[in-house]
MIPA-424000 format. One line per field, with one value per residue (C-alpha): x, y, z. Coordinates in nm, 3 decimals. Last residue first. Layout:
MIPA-424000
px	X,...
py	Y,...
pz	Z,...
***
This chain:
MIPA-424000
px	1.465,1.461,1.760,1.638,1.294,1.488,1.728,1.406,1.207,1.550,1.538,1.198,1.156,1.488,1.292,0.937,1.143,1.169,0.876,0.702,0.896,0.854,0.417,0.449,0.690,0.441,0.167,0.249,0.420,0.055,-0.144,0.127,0.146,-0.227,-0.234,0.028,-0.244,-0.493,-0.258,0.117,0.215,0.193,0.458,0.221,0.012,0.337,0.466,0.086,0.115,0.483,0.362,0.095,0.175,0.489,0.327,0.076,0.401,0.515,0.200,0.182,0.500,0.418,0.124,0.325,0.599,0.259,0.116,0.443,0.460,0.093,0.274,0.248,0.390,0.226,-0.151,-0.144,-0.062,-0.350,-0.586,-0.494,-0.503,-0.858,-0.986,-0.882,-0.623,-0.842,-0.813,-1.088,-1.011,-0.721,-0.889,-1.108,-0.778,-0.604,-0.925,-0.941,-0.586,-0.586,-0.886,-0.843,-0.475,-0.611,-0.862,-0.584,-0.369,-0.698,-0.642,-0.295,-0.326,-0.555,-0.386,-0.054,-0.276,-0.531,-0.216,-0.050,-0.396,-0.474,-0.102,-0.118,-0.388,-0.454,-0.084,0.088,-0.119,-0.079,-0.320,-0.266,-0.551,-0.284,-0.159,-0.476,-0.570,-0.244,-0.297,-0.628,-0.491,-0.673,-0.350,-0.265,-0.610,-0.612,-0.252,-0.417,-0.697,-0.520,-0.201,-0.487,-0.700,-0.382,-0.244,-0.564,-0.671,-0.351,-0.126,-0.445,-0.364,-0.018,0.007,-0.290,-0.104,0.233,0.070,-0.137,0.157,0.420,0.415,0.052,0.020,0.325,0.268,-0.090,0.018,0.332,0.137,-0.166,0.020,0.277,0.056,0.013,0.379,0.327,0.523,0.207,-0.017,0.252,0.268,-0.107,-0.140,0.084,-0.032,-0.380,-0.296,-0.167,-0.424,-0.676,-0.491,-0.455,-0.832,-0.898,-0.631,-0.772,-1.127,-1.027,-0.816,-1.091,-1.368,-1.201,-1.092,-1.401,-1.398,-1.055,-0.905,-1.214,-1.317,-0.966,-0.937,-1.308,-1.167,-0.879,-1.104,-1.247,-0.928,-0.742,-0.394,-0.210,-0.132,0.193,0.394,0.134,0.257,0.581,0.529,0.411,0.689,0.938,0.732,0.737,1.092,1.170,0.990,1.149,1.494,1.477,1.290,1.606,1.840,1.694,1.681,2.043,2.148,1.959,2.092,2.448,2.407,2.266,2.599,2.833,2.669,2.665,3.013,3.130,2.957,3.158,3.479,3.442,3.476,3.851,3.979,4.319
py	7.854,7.534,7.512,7.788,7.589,7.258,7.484,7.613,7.272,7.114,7.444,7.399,7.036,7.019,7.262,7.058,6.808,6.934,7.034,6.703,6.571,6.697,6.686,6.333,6.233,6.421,6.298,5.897,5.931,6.054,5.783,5.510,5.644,5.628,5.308,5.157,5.296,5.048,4.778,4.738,4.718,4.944,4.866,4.831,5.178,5.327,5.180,5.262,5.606,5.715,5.552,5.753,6.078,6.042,5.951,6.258,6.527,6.380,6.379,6.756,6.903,6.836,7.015,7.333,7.305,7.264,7.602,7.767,7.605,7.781,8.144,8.418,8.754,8.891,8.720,8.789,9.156,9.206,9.025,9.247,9.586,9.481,9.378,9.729,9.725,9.918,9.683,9.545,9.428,9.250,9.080,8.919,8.842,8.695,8.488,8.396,8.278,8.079,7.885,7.828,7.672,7.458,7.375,7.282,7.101,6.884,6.746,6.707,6.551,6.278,6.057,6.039,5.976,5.708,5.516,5.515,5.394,5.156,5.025,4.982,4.757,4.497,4.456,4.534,4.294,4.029,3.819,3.419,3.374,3.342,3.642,3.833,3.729,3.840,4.170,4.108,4.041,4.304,4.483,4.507,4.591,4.870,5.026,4.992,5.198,5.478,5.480,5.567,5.807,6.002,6.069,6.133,6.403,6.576,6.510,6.585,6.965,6.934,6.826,7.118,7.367,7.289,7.282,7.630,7.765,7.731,7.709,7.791,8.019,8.230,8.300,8.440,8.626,8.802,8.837,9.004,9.238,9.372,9.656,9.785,9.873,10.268,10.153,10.185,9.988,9.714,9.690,9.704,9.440,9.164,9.222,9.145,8.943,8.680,8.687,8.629,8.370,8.191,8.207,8.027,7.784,7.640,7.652,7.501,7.162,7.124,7.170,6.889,6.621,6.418,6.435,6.332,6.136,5.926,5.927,5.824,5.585,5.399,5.437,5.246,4.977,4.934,4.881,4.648,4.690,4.338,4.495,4.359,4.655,4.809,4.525,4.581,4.907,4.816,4.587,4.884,5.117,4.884,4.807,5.153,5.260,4.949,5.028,5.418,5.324,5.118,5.363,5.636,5.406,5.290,5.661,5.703,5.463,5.560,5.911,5.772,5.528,5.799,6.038,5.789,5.673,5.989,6.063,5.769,5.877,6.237,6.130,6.092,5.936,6.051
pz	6.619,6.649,6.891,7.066,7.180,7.211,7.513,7.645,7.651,7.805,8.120,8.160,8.218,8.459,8.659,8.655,8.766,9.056,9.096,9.021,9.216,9.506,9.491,9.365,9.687,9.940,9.790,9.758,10.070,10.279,10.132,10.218,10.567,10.596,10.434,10.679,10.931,10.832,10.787,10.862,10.455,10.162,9.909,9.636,9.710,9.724,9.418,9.239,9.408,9.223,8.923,8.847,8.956,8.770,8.453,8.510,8.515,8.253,7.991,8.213,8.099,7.739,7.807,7.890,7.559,7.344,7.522,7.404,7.075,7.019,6.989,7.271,7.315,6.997,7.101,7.419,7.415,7.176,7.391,7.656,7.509,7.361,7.721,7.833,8.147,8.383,8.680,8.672,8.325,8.437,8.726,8.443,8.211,8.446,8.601,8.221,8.157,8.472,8.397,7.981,8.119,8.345,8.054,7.881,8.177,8.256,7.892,7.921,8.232,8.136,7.835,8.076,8.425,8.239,8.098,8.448,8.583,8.300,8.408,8.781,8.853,8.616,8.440,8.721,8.955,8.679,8.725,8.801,8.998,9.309,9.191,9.229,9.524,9.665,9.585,9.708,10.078,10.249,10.314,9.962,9.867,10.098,9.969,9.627,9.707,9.929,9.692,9.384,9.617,9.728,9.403,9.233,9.501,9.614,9.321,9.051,9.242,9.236,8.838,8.718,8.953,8.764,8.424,8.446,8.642,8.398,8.003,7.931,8.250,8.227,7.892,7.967,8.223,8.066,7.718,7.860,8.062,7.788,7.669,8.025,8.068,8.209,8.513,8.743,8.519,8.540,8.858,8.897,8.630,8.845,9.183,9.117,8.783,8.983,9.241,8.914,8.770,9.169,9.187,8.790,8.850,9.167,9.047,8.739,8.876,9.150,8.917,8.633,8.902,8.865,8.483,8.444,8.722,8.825,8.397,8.298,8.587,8.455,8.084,8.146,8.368,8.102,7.803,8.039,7.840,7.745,7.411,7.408,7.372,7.738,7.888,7.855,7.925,8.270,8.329,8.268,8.468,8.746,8.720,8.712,9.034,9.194,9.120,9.197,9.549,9.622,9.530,9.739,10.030,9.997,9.979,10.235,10.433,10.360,10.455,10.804,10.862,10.734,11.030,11.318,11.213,11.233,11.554,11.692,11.591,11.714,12.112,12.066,12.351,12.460
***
């Protein structure tokens, strides 16, 4: 009797093992080139210009996206959010439940996917295009350290960054709450109020500390792709499209993990 199962088997352990493989792989290189970028960053080897040119591309130029898509989601929060609350007779804890849900979740998160989409991208796209062009190589053959001038001011530009975009992230979603709030009858005072007794500023410290992550992984995740681009013009593409998909992943899920140790320090300390 021929048992037609045997193959399929095979077909099934053979495609588990290549991802685990895969997985593996990209695990090993992503740490290596963190590794050899702190190194770097011990030695002082840091490219203090083009630093400042990443921190202004990924800073300044991502500032309206990162409040405009804070500020509209804050106030279609509070749209369903208030009138719940109005109807239950809850209004005084409105304030509080928006605004703490926006300094220790969604101000951070949407701050991370939204520098995802446009810093994310733009760094793979760039380095992915120099490695195809040959630069990469360039760069070698002059001796430079392609980690050293390429992928570290951009990892250092993502960490000092994000926290900063993650505040006014923060200002954004707190005051499209608050606006949609008020036309909604809760009174401004109520709110405020609310805010301030549900709220403490180890909350809003537990949120940026999300985003120095959250901007690490950004970083390195589109420098490897970037690196590990290959096949030309539409390698880049690929590369481009990775780099956002994998940042955009991870940074919820470890945006989970996140919560769950800042709550268990949080009650520790307390």
């Amino acid at each position: 009797m021929i048992d037609h199962t045997a193959p399929q088997a095979k077909k099934i352990s053979s495609f588990g093992g290549s991802i685990v493989i895969t997985f593996l792989t990209f695990l090993g290189e992503t740490a290596t080139l963190a590794y050899m970028s702190l190194l770097y960053l011990v030695r002082g080897r840091l490219n203090i210009r083009e630093t400042i040119n990443q921190m202004s591309a990924i800073g300044a130029d991502s500032l309206s996206i990162v409040m405009i898509t804070t500020l509209s989601t804050g106030a279609v929060f509070a749209y369903y959010t208030a009138d719940i609350f109005i109807h239950f007779g809850a209004v005084n804890y409105v304030g509080g439940t928006l605004t703490l849900s926006f300094l220790m979740e969604l101000g951070p998160l949407l701050a991370g996917v939204t520098v995802s989409a446009r810093i994310g991208a733009a760094i793979a796209a760039e380095i992915g295009s120099m490695v195809v062009t040959e630069q990469v190589d360039a760069l070698r053959s002059m001796a430079v350290s392609p980690i050293r001038y390429l992928v570290l001011p951009r990892i250092v530009a993502c960490v000092l960054m994000l926290p900063v975009l993650g505040v006014f992230a923060d200002l954004a979603g707190v005051g499209g709450s608050f606006l949609m709030a008020l036309y909604h009858g809760v009174p401004g005072q109520t709110f405020l109020e609310s805010a301030r007794t549900f709220v403490t500023e180890r909350d809003m410290i537990k949120g940026l500390v999300k985003t120095i992550w959250f901007g690490f992984t950004i970083a390195i995740i589109a420098c490897h792709q970037g690196l590990k681009t290959e096949g030309g013009a539409v390698g880049v593409g690929r590369s481009t499209t990775r780099s956002v998909v994998l940042c955009v992943m991870l940074i919820f899920i470890s945006d989970f993990f996140l919560a769950q140790l800042l709550s268990g320090a949080s009650i520790t300390i307390r």
